[in-house]
Backbone bond lengths (Angstrom), bond angles and torsions (degrees), N, CA, C in turn:
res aa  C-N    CA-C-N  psi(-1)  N-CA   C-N-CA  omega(-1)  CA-C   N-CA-C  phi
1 X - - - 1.466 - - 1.518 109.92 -
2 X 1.205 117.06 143.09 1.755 128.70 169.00 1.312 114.35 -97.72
3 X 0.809 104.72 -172.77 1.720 144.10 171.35 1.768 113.67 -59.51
4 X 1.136 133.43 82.90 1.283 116.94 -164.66 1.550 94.13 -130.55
5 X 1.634 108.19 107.88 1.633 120.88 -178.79 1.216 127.42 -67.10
6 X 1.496 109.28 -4.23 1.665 101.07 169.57 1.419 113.31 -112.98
7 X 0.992 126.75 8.47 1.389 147.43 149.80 1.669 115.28 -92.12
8 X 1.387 113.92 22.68 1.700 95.91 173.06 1.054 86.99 -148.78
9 X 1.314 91.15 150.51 2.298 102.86 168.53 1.626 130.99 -55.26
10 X 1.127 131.65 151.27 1.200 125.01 174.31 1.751 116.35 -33.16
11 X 1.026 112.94 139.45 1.786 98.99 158.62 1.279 137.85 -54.61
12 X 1.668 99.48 -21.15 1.455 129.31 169.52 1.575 117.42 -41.52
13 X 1.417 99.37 -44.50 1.310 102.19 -166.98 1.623 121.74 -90.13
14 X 2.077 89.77 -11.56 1.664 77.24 -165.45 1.782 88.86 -98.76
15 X 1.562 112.07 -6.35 1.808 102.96 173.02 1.438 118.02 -84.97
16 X 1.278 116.78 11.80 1.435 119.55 -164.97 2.077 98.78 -121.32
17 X 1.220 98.38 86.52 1.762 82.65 -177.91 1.377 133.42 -64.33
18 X 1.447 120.96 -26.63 1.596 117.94 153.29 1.623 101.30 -27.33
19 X 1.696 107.19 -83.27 1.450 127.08 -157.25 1.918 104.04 -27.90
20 X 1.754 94.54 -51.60 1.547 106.49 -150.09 1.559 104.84 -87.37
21 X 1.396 123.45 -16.09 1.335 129.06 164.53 1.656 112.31 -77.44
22 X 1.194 110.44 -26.84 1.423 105.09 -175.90 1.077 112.95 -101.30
23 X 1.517 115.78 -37.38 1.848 91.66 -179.21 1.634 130.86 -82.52
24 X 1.337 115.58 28.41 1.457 104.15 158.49 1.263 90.09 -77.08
25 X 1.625 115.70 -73.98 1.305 115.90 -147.15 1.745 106.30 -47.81
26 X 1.168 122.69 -40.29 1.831 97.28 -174.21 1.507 93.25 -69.15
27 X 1.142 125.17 -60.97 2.030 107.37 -162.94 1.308 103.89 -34.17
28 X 1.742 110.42 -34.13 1.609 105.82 -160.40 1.498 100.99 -46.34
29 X 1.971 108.62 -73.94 0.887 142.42 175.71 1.731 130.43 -32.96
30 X 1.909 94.92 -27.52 1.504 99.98 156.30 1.211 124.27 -78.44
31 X 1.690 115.15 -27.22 1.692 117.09 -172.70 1.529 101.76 -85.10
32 X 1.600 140.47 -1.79 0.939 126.72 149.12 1.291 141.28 -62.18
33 X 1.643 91.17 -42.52 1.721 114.73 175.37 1.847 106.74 -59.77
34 X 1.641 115.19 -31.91 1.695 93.25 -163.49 1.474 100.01 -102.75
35 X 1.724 103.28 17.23 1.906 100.21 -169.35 1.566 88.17 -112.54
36 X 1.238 119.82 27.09 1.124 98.66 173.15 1.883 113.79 -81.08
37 X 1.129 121.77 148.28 1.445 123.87 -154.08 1.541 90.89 -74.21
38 X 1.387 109.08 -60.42 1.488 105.66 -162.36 1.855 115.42 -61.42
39 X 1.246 108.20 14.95 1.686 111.73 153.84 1.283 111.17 -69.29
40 X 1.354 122.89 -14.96 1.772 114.44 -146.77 1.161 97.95 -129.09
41 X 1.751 109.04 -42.81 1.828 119.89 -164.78 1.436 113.52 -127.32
42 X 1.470 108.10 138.64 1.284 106.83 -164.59 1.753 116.68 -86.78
43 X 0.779 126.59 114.25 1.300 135.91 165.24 1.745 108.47 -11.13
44 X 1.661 118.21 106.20 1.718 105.26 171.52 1.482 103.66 -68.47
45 X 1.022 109.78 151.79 2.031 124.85 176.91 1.344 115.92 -60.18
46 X 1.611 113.15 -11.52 1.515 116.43 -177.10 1.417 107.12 -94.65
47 X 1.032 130.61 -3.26 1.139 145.29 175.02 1.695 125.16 -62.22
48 X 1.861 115.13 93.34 1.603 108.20 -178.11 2.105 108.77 1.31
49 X 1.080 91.44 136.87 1.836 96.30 152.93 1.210 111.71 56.92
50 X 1.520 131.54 -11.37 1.513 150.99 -170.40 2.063 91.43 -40.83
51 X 1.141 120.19 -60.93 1.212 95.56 -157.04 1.687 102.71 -98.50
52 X 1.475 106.30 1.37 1.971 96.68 160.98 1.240 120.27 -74.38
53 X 1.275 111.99 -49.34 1.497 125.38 162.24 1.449 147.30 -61.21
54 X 1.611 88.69 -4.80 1.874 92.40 -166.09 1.540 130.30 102.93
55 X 1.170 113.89 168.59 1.509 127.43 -169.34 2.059 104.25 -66.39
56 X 1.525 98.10 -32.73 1.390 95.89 -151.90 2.007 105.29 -109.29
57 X 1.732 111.45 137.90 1.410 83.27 153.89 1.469 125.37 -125.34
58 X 1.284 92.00 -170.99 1.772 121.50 -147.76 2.088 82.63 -85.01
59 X 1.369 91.68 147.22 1.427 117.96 151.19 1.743 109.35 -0.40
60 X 1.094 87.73 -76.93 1.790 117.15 -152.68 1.442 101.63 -75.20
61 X 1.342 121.63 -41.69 1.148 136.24 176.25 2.008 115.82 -60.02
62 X 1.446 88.72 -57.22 2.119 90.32 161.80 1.721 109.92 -79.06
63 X 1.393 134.74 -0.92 1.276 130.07 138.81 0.920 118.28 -45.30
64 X 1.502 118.79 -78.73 1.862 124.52 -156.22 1.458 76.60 -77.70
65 X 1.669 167.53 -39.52 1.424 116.02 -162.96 1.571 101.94 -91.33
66 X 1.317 147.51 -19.42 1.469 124.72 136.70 1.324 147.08 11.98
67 X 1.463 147.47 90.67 0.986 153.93 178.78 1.475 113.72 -60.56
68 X 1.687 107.88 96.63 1.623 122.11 -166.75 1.589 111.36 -107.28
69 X 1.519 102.63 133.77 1.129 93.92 162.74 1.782 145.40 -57.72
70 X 1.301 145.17 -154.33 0.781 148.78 -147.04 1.901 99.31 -95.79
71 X 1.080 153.50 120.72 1.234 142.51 161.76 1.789 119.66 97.74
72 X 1.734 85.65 0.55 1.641 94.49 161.60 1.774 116.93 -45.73
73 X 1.293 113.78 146.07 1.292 139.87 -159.31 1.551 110.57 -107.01
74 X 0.983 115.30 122.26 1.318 122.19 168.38 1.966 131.68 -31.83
75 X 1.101 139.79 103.02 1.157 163.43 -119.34 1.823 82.88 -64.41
76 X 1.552 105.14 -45.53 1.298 106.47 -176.33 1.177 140.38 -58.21
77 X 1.668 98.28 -18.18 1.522 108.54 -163.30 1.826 103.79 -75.73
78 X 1.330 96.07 -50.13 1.535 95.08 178.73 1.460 132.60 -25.98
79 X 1.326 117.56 -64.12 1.554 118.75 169.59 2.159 113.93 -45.38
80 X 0.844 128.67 5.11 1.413 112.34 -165.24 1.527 86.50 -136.38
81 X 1.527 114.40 -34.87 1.079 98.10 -170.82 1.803 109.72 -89.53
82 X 1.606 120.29 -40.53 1.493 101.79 150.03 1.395 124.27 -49.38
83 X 1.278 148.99 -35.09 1.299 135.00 167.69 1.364 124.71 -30.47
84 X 1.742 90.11 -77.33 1.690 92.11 151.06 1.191 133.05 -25.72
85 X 1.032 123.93 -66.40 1.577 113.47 -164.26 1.810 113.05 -88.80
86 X 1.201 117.79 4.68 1.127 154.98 162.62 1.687 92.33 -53.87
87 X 1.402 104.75 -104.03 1.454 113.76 176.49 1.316 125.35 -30.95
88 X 1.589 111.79 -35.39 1.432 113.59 -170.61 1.077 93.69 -89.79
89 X 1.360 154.28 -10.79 1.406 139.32 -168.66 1.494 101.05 -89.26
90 X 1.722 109.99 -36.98 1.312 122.14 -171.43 1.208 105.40 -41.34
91 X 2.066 106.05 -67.32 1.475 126.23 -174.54 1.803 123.09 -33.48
92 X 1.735 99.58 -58.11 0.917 119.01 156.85 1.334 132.11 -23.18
93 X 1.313 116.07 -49.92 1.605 132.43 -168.43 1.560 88.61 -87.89
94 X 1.504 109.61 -59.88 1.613 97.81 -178.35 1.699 107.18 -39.96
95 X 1.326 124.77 -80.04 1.224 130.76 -163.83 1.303 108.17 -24.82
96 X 1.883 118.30 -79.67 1.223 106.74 -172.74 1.061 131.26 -44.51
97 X 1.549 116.83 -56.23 1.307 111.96 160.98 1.450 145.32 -18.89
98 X 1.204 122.45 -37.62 1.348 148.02 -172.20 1.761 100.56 -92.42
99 X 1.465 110.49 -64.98 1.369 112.75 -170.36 1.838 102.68 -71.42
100 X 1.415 105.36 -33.13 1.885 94.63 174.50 1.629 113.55 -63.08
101 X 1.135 111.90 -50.51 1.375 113.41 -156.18 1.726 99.98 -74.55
102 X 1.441 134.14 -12.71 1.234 131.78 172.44 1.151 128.46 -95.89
103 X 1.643 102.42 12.16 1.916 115.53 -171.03 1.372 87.12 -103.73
104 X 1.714 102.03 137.11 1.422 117.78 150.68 1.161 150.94 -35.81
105 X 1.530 108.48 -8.96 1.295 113.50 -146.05 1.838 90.65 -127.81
106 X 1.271 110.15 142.44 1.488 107.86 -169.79 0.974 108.48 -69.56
107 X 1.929 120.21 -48.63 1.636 114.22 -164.29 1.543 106.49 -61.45
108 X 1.793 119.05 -32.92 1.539 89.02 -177.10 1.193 108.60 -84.76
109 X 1.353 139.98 4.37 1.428 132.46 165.91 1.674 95.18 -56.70
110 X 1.284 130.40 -79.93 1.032 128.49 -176.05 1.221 141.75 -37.85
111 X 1.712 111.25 -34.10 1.436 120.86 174.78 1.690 99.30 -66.20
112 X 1.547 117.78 -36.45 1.667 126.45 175.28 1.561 118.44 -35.63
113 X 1.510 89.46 -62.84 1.622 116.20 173.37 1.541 108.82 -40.52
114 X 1.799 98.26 -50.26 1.600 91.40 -144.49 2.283 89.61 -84.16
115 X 0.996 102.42 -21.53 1.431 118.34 174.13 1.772 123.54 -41.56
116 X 1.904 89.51 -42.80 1.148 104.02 -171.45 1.642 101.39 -82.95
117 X 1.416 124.23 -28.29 1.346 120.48 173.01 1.179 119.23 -81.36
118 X 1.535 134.51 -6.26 1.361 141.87 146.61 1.497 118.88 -62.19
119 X 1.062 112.93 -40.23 1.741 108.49 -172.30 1.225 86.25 -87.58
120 X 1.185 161.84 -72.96 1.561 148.44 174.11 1.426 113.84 -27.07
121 X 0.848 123.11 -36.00 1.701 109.08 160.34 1.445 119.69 -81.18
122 X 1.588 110.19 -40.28 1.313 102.38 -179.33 1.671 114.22 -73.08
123 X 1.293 120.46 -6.09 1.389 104.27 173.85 1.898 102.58 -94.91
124 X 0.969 104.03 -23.20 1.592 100.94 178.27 1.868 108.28 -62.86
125 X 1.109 111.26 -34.28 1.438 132.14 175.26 1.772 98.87 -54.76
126 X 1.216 88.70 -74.37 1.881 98.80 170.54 1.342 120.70 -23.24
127 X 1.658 107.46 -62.05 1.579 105.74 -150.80 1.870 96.25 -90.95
128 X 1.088 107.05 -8.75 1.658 112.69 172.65 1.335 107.04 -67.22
129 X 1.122 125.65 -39.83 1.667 134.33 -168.33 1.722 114.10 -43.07
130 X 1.501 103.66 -52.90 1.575 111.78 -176.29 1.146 114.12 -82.99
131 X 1.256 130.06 -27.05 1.612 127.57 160.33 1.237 125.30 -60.50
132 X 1.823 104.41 -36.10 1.818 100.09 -177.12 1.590 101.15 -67.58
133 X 1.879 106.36 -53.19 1.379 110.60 -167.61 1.563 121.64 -56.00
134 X 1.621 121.72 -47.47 1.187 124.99 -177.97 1.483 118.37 -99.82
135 X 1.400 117.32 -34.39 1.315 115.55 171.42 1.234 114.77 -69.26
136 X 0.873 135.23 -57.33 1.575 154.47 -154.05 1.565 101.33 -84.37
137 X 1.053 110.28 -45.81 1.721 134.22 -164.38 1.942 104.38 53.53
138 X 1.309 116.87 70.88 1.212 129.15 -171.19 1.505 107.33 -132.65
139 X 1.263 121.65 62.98 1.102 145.42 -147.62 1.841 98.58 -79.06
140 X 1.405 118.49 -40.71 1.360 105.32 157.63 1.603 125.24 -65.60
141 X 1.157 119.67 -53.53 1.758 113.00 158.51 1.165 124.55 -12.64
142 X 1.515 111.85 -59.23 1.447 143.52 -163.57 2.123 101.07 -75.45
143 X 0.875 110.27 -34.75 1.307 135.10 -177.88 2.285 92.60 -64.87
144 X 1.266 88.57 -83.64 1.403 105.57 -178.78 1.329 118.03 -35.20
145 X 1.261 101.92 -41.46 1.940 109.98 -174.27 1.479 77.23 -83.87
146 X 1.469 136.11 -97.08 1.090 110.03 -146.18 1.674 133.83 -42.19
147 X 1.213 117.84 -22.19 1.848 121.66 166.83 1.320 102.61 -66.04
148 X 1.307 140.61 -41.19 1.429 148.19 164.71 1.481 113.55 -37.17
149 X 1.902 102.92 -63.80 1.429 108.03 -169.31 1.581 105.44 -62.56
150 X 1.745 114.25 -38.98 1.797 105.54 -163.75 1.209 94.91 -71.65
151 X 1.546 131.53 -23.28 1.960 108.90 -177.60 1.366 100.05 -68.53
152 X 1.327 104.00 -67.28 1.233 88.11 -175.64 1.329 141.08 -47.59
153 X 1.350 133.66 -11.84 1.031 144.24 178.90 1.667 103.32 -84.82
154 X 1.128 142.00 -40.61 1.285 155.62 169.77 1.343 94.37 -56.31
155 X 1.180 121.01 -64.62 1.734 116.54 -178.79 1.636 110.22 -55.17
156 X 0.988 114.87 -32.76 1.566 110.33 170.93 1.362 116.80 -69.22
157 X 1.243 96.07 -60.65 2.007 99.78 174.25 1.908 115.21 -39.07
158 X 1.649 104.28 -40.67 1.628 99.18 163.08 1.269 120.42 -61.02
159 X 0.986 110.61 -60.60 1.489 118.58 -164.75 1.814 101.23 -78.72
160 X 1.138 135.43 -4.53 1.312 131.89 130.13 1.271 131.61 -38.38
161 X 1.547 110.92 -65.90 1.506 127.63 165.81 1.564 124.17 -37.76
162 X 1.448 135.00 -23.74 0.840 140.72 -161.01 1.556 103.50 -109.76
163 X 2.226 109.03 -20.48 1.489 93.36 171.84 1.689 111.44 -107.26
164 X 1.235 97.32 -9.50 1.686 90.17 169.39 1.881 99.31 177.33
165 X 1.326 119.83 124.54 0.788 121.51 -168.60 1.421 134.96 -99.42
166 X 1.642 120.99 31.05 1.469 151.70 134.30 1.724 97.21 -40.02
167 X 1.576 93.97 -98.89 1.693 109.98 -179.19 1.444 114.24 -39.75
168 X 1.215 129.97 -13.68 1.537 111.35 164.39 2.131 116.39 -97.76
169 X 1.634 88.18 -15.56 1.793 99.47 153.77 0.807 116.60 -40.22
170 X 1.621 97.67 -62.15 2.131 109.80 -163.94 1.443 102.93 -62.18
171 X 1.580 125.17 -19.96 1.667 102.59 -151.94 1.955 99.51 -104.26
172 X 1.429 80.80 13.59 1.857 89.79 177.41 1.355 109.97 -70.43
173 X 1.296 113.74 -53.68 2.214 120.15 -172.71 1.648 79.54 -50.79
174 X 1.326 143.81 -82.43 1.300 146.66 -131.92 1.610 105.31 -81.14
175 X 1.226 117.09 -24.35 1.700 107.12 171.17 2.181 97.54 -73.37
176 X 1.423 105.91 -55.52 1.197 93.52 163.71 1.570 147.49 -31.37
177 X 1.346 93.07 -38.41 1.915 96.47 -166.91 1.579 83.54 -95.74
178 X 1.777 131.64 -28.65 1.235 94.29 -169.27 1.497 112.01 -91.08
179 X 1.423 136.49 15.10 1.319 150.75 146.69 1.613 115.41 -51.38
180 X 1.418 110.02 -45.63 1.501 124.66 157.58 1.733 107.54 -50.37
181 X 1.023 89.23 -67.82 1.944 88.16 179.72 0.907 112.20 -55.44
182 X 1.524 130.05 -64.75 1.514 128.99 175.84 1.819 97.58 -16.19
183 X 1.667 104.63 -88.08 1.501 84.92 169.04 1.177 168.15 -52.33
184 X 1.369 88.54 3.91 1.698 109.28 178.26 1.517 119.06 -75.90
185 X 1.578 77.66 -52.92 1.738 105.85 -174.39 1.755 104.78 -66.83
186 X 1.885 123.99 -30.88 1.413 118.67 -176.33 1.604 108.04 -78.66
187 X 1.289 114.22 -12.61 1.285 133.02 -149.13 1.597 98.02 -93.10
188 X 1.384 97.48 -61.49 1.737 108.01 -163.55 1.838 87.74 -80.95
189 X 1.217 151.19 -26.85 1.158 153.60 172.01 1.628 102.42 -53.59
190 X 1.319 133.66 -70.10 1.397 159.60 162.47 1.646 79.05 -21.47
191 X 1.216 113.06 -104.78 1.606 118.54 -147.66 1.741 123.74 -89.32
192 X 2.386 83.19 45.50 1.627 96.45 164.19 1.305 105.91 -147.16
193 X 1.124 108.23 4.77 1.730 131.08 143.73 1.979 83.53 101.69
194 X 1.187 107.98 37.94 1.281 103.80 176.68 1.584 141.67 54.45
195 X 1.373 95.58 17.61 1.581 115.63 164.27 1.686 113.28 -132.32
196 X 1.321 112.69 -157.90 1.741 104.58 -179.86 1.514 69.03 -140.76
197 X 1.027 122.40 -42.91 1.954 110.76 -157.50 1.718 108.17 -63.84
198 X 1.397 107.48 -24.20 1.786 89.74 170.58 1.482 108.65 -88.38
199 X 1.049 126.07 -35.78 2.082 133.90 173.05 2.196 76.06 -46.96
200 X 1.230 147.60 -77.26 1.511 136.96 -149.51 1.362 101.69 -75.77
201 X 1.393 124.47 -15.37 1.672 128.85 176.08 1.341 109.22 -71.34
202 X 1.190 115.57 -32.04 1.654 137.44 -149.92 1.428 106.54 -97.74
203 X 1.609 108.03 -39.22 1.488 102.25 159.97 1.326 114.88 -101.54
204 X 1.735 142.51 -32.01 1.363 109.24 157.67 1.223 121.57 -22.90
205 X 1.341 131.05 -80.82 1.489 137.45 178.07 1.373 131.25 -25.76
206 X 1.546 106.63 -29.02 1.144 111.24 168.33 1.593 129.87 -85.10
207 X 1.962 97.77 -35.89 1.468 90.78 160.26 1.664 120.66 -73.92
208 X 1.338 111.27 -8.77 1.836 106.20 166.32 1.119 115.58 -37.56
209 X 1.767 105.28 -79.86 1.016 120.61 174.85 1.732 124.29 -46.81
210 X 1.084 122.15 -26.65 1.300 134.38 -174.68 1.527 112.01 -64.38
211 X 1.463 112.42 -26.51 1.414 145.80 -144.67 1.312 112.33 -86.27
C-alpha cells in the first residue's frame, strides 16, 4: 500500500502534538456519544430503572443484557481503557510522523507517508465500530470492521517499525486489546444468533405474553 492523500489527515495534525494526541480520543468519545442505542430504540418498560430514567437505554445497559462470552469485562473498564489507547495511538502518530518526515532517507520518508494513510483508515475503522455494533445493532458489520481494523492495525505497527520504533511500541497494548474485541465482538455475535433485532423480538414477546 502507498501514500493515498485523500484518505490521510492533514500533516497539520500529525506535526502538531496537542492536535495528534487529542483527536482520537475526542472522535473516540464523540462516536460513543451518537452510538448510544437509546437515540434509535426505545427502552421496553420492564427494564431495571425504566421509568426513573426514561423511555430509552444507555450503552451499558444493552451491554449487560447481551449474551457474552466467557471473560467479558466490566462495562466500566472500557472508558479508561479506550482513553488510553486513544492518547497513545495519538502520540504514536505524532512521533512517526515527525521522526519519518525528518530522515534522510527516502524509503522511510515513504513508509511515513504510507503510515499516515494507514492510521487514517484505521481510526475511521475504529470510530465505525460503536455505531454499527450498538447503534445500528448490526453485529455482523461490526464483526467485519473489526477483522479489518486489527489487520490493519498490524500493518501499521510494521510499517511503523521501520520509521521509528517507540510508535510501533505504543501500537502493541491496542493491536492487543483489539484481538480481545475481535473476540468479544465474534463471541457476543455467536450467542445472539447474530442480530440484536431477534434478542428485542424475544423479549417484546415475552412482555406480551407477560401482559
Amino acid at each position: 500500500m502507498s501514500f493515498i492523500p485523500g484518505l490521510t489527515l492533514p500533516s497539520s495534525v500529525f506535526s502538531n502534538a496537542p492536535v495528534s494526541i487529542l483527536l482520537p480520543l475526542g472522535l473516540g468519545l464523540g462516536s460513543g456519544l451518537v452510538s448510544q442505542p437509546g437515540r434509535m430504540k426505545p427502552k421496553k418498560f420492564s427494564d431495571t430503572g425504566a421509568k426513573e430514567r426514561g423511555k430509552f437505554r444507555t450503552t451499558e445497559e444493552q451491554y449487560l443484557a447481551l449474551k457474552q462470552p466467557p471473560f467479558r469485562p466490566p462495562p466500566w473498564v472500557f472508558a479508561p481503557a479506550w482513553s488510553t489507547l486513544y492518547l497513545m495511538m495519538g502520540y504514536a502518530a505524532y512521533r512517526a510522523w515527525n521522526t519519518g518526515m525528518a530522515s534522510l532517507s527516502p524509503r522511510v520518508v515513504e513508509h511515513t507517508r504510507t503510515g499516515a494513510t494507514l492510521y487514517t483508515i484505521q481510526l475511521g475503522l475504529n470510530l465505525i465500530w460503536m455505531p454499527l455494533f450498538f447503534g445500528m445493532g448490526r453485529p455482523i458489520e461490526a464483526m467485519l470492521d473489526v477483522v479489518a481494523l486489527t489487520g490493519t492495525v498490524g500493518y501499521l505497527t510494521y510499517v511503523w517499525s521501520k520509521v521509528d520504533k517507540t510508535a510501533a511500541y505504543l501500537m502493541a497494548p491496542y493491536l492487543a486489546w483489539l484481538g480481545f474485541a475481535t473476540y468479544l465482538t465474534a463471541g457476543t455475535g455467536h450467542l445472539n444468533g447474530w442480530t440484536m433485532t431477534r434478542r428485542e423480538q424475544e423479549e417484546e414477546a415475552v412482555e406480551t405474553k407477560d401482559s
